[in-house]
C-alpha positions as CSV (number, residue, x, y, z in Angstrom):
1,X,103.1,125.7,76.0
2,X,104.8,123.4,77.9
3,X,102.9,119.1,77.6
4,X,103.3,118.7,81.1
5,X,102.9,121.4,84.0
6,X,102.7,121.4,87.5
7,X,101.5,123.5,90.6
8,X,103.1,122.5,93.7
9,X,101.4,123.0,96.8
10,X,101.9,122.5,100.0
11,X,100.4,119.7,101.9
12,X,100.5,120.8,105.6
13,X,100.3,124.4,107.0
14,X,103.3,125.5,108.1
15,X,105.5,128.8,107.8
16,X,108.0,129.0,104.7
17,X,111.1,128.7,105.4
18,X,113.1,128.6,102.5
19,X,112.5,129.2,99.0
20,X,115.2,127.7,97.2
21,X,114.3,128.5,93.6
22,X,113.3,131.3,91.3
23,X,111.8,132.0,88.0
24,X,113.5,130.6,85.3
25,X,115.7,128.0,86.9
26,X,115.9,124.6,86.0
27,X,115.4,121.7,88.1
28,X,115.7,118.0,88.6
29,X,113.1,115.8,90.1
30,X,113.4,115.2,94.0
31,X,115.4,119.0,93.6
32,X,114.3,120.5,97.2
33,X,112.4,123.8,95.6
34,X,110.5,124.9,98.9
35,X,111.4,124.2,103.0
36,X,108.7,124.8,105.6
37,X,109.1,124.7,109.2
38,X,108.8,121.7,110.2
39,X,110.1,122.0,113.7
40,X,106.6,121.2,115.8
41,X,105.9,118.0,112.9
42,X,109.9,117.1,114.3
43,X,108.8,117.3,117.7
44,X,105.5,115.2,116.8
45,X,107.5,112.5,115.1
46,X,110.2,111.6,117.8
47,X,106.9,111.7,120.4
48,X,105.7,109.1,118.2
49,X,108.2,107.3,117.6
50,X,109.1,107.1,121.6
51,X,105.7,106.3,122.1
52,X,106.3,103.2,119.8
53,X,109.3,102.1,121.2
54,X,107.3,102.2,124.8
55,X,104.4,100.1,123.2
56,X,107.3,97.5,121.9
57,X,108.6,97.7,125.7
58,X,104.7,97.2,127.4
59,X,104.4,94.0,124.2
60,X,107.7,93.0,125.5
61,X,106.7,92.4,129.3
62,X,103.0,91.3,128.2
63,X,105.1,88.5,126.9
64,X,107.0,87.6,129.5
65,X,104.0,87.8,131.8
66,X,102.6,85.4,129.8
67,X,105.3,82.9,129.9
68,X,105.4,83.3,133.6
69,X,101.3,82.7,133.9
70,X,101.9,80.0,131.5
71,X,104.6,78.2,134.5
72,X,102.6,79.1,137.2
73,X,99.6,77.3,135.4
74,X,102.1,74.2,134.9
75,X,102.9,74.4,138.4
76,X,99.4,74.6,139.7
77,X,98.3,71.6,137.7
78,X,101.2,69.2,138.7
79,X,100.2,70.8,142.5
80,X,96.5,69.5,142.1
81,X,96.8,66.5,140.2
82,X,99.3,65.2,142.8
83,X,96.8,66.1,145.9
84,X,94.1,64.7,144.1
85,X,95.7,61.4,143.7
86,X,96.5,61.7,147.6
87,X,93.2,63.1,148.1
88,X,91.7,59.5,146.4
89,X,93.8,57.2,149.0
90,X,92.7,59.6,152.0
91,X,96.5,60.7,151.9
92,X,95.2,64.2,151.6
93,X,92.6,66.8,153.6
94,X,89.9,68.1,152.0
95,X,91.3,71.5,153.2
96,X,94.3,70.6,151.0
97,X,92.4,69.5,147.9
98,X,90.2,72.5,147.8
99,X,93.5,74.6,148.2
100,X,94.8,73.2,145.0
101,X,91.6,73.3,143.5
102,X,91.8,77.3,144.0
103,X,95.5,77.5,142.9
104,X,94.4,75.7,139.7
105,X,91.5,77.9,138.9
106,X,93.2,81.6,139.9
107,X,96.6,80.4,137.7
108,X,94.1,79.9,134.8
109,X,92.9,83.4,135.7
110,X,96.0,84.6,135.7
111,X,96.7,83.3,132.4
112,X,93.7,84.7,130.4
113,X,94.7,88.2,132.4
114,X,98.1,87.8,130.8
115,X,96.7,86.5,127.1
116,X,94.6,89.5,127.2
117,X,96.9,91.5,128.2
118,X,99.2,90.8,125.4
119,X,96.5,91.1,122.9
120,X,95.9,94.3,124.4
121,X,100.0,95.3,124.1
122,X,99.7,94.3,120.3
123,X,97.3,96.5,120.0
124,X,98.9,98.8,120.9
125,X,102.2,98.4,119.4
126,X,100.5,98.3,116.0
127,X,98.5,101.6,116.9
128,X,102.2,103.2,117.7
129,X,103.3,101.7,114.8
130,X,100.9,103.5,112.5
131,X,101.0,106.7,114.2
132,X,104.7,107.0,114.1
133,X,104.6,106.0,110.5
134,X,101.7,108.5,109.9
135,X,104.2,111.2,111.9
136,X,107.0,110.5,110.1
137,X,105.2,110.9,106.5
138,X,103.4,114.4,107.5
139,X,107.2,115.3,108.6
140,X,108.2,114.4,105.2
141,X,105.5,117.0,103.7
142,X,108.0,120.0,105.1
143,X,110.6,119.7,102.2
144,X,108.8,120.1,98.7
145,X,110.6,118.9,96.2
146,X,110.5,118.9,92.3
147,X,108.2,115.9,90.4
148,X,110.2,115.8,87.4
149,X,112.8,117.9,85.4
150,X,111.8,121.1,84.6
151,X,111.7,124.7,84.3
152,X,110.2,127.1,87.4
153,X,107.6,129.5,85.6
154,X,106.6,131.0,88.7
155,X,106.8,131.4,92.3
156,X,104.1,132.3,94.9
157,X,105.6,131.9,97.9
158,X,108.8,134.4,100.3
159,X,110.3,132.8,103.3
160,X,108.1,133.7,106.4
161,X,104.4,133.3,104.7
162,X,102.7,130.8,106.0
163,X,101.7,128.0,103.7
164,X,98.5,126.1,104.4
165,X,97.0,122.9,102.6
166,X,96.7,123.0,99.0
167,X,97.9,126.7,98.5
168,X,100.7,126.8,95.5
169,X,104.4,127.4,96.1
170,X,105.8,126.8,92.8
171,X,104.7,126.2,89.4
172,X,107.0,124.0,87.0
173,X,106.9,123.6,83.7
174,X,108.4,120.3,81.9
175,X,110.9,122.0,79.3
176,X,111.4,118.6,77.2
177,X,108.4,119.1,75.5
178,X,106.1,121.7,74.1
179,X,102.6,122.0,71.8
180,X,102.0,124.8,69.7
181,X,98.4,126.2,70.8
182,X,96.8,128.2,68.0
183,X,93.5,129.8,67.5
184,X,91.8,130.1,64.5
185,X,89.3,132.1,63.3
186,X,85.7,130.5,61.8
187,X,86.2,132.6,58.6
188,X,89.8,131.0,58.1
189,X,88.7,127.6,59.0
190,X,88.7,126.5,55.4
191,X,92.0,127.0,54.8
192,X,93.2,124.5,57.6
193,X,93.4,120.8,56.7
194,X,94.8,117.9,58.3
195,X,98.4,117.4,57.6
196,X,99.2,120.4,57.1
197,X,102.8,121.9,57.4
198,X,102.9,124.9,59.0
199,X,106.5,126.8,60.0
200,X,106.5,128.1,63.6
């Protein structure tokens, strides 16, 4: 028997596409042995990854709104600092001074809107991040490929079954070792000792 064997199953459900190996073949590891469809987990992955690239876009203008909040904050400062100088000489009305005072206090609203709005965009880019990534991996699961050289023993799969989670495809055995598996009988015991020769 062969050291080191191998069932492997499919990780997603999907139809079987292809079945690119048989019994007795050999094969080299990352050798494609089984295809599913994988045209829906496609589809999923470019939807993810658009939706990441819109995230990046909403981050984008977060930051920029955030610059501009960040000016218009400036601005509103230097406004109410200079009629609240005039405003000490009687240069100014109070009219004037309360007007800057409001300026002042909505551009500082303004610019925790926009600092939580770009905490809010970062969010969500790393959410799209992570779900395109997660997309792209399950995609990935539609082309089975072979874990090490080997030898196909058997195959449980045709093109057009449909494969679910865990359910074998192929089993590989790795023909660069084997052990010798023997049974022997109580009565005979006696006759087996440690280091042994025995011809096979």
């Amino acid at each position: 028997a062969a050291q080191t064997t191998a069932t492997v199953a499919a990780r997603i459900m999907a139809p079987v596409r292809e079945v690119r190996v048989q019994p007795g073949d050999r094969v080299r590891a990352g050798q494609v042995l089984v295809v599913l469809d994988d045209r829906d987990l496609s589809a999923g992955a470019r939807q993810a990854s658009t939706a990441r690239e819109a995230a990046n876009e909403a981050a984008n203008a977060a930051a920029a709104a955030l610059e501009g909040a960040r000016a218009q904050l400036a601005l509103a400062k230097a406004s109410h600092d200079r009629v609240a100088a005039l405003r000490a000489r009687n240069s100014a009305t109070a009219q004037e001074f309360d007007q800057a005072v409001a300026a002042l206090r909505g551009a500082e609203a303004q610019l925790a809107a926009a600092e939580a709005q770009v905490r809010q965009a970062k969010a969500a880019q790393a959410s799209a991040g992570a779900a395109s990534d997660a997309a792209g991996v399950t995609a990935s699961f539609a082309t089975v490929t072979a874990p090490f050289d080997g030898l196909v023993t058997e195959k449980y799969v045709e093109a057009g079954n449909l494969a679910t989670p865990g359910m074998p495809l192929v089993r590989l055995e790795d023909a660069r070792g084997f052990r010798v598996d023997v049974r022997v009988d109580e009565s005979r015991a006696s006759y087996v000792k440690v280091g042994d020769t025995v011809p096979v």
